[in-house]
Every structure is written in structure tokens, then in C-alpha cells.
N, C-alpha and C positions, 0 to 999 in steps of 0.2 A: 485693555486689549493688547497682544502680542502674537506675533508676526514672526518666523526666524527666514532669514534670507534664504533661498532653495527650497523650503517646506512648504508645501502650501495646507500643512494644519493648524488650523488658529485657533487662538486659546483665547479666550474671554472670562473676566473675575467679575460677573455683574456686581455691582454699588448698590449692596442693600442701604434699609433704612436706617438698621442698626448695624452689630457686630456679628452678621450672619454670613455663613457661604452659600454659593450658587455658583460652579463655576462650569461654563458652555468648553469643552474641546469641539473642532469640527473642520473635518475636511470633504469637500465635494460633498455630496448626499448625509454624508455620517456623523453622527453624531454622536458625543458623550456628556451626561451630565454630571455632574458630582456635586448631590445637595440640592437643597430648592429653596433656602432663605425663610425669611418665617411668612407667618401667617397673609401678614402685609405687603409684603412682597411681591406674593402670588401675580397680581393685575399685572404688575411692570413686567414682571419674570415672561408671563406668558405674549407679553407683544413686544416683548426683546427679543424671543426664539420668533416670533410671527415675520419680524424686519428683518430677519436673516434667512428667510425660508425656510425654517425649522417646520416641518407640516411633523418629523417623527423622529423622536433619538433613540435609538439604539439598544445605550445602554444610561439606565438611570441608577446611580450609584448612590444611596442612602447610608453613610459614611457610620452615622448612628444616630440615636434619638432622643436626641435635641431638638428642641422645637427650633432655631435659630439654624438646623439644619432640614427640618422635614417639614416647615410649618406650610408652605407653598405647594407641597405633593398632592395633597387632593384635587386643588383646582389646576394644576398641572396634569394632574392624569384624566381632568375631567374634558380639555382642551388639546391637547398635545397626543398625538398614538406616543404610545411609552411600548416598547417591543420585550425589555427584560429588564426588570430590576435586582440590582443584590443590593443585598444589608445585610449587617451581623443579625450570627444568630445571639438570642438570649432568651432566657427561661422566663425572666419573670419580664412582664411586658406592660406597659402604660396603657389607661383607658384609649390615648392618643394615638397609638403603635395599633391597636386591638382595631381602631378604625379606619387606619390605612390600611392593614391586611385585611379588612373585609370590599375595602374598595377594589384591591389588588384582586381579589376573588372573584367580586360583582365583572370584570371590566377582562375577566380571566388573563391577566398577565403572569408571565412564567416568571418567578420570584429562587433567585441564587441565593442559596445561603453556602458562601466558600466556608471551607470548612477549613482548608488548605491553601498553598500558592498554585494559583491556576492564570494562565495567559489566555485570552482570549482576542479575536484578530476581527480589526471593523474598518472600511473604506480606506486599507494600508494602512492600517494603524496599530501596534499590539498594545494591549491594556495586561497590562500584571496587575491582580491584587492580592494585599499580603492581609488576612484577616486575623484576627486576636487570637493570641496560641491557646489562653486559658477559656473555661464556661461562664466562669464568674469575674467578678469584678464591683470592689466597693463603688468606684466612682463611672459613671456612664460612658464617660468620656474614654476609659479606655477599651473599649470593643470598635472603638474606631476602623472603620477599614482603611486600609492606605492601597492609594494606586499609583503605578509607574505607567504613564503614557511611552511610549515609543514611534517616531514616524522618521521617516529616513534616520541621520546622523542623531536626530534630537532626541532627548530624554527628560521629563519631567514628571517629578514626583511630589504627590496631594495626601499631607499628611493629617489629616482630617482635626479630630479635640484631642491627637496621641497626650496622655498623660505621662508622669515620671514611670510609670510599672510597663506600659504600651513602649515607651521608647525605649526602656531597657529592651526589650523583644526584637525594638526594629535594627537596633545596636549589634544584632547578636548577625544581622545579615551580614551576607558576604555582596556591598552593593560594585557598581561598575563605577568606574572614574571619571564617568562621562555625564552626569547628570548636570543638564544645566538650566533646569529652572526649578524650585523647592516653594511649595506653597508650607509656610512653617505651621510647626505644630500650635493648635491652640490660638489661633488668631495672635501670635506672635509673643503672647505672654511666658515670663522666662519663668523656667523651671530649671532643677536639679540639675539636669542631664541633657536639655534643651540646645544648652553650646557645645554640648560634646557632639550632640547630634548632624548640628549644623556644619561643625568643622567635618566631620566626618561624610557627611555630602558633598561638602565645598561646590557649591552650587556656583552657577553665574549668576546669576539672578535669584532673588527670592523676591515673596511676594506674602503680606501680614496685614488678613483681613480685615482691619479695624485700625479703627482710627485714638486709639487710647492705649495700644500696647507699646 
């Protein structure tokens, strides 16, 4: 959990079982999630939003799919009002994806697929997300969406399984010099261009979901 002094938008990285994300932004009424942890997860997940008076978030951000990121969405949409989901688009899609988009359907939630960088604005909050410039991609990991949260002074940025091709893309931003919290790429495992990355945020904080990176 994290707190910045003056903000009163708090960030929360719930403690999956494994090496999964879940991570709650939330101010007053509002909510963001990003990720839902896996399968297992789900029970905890949903009476971690219930202790917070989570009754509705907002926005449900499905970074990409990975079960270690979407494994808990079902029974999260079955418990939780979900108001709008994005997630990358992709052409070819998992039995597993084929049956969140029909729950998405059943439960008629409005489903973004950014195509482009689009800001959107929730309980004082802006959310930027920067989604995968290309259609294709060998590895899954990089269709990752990434988000810039913004709430007063603060700035943090959720860099979902970005791979070496994904970060080359986010490299190519022109970011602000004020980011000060970076959830790192890939649960923290170093790659190529991984330190270029990080120098290039020069974050105050980072934060590397897993406990083996």
C-alpha cells in the first residue's frame, strides 16, 4: 500500500499467491484496477475491494492475457459492478480470452480497445494509456497496455509483461520528468533494454511484483 503526502489517491499492489498483478488505484468513490491476479486469487481479490468499499471500479484495465493477469476477472465481474474495461486488442485469441469476452457480453460491460494514447479522467484522476503500436506480436507479453495514473503533483506509471520490442515502443515516448512511482516491466525480470528503460523514468519508487525477480 502507498499513500503520497497531500494526495489522497492510494495505490494498493495486492500480494498474490504467486507472481501475478492485481493492482487497486483509488480515490474517494473511484476506482482503477489494473489486472486481476490468477485464478486463485479471485476470493482474496474480491474481499480486498469489499474492505475498502470497493461496491464498483470504474475502470478495469486487462493489461493483456496472461492468466497471472486476467485469471480472477471472471469472478471479479461476477461480484464487483465493473463500469468499462480496456485491453489490447488481438486477433488471435485464447479459449480463456473467448470466455471473458462472452462474460463481458452476458453482464454488457462497455469494453475499450485503445487503439491509440487516450486519457481518460475518474474521481480527479487522469489515466493515460499507451497501448501496443503493432497487431501482431510473437510473444503475448508485448500487447501489454501501460498506464500513467496522474492525481494532483503525482505520477505513476504500470508497465504491465512490456517485453524488449514493447519497450523499445515505450522508449520512443517523449515521458515527463516527474514520474514517481514505476511498477517495472515484467515483474521485474531484466531484459535488454529493461535498465535503459528504468533510467529513463528515473522513478522514486519502483515497485517488482514477485518475489524471485
Amino acid at each position: 500500500y502507498l499513500s503520497y503526502e497531500g494526495v489522497p489517491a492510494d495505490t494498493y499492489f495486492y500480494r498474490t499467491q504467486n507472481d501475478a498483478d492485481c493492482i487497486l488505484i483509488k480515490n474517494g468513490d473511484a476506482a482503477i484496477l489494473i489486472d486481476t491476479g490468477e485464478k486463485a486469487d479471485s476470493e482474496g481479490i474480491i474481499r480486498f475491494l469489499e474492505d475498502r468499499g470497493i461496491q464498483t471500479v470504474d475502470f478495469l484495465i486487462l493489461t493483456h492475457y496472461d492468466k497471472d493477469h486476467t485469471g480472477g476477472a471472471l469472478d471479479i465481474m461476477d461480484n464487483i459492478e465493473i463500469k468499462s474495461v480496456l485491453k489490447p486488442y488481438q486477433q488471435v485469441k485464447t479459449p480463456d480470452v473467448e470466455i471473458i469476452d462472452r462474460k463481458l457480453e452476458d453482464l454488457s460491460i462497455p469494453v475499450i480497445y485503445p487503439l491509440h494514447t487516450r486519457t481518460f479522467s475518474v474521481g480527479g484522476m487522469n489515466m493515460t494509456v499507451y497501448p501496443p503500436l503493432e497487431k501482431r506480436y510473437s510473444d503475448g507479453n508485448n500487447y501489454s497496455i501501460v498506464t500513467m495514473v496522474s492525481h494532483g503533483k503525482v505520477r505513476m506509471l504500470f508497465a504491465g509483461d512490456a517485453l524488449y520490442k514493447r519497450i523499445n515502443e515505450l522508449l520512443s515516448i517523449n515521458w515527463p520528468e516527474d514520474i514517481r512511482l514505476l511498477k517495472v516491466p515484467h515483474h521485474g525480470r531484466q531484459g535488454e533494454n529493461s535498465a535503459e528503460f528504468i533510467r529513463t523514468i528515473d522513478p522514486d519508487f519502483m515497485v517488482i511484483t514477485s518475489d524471485k525477480a
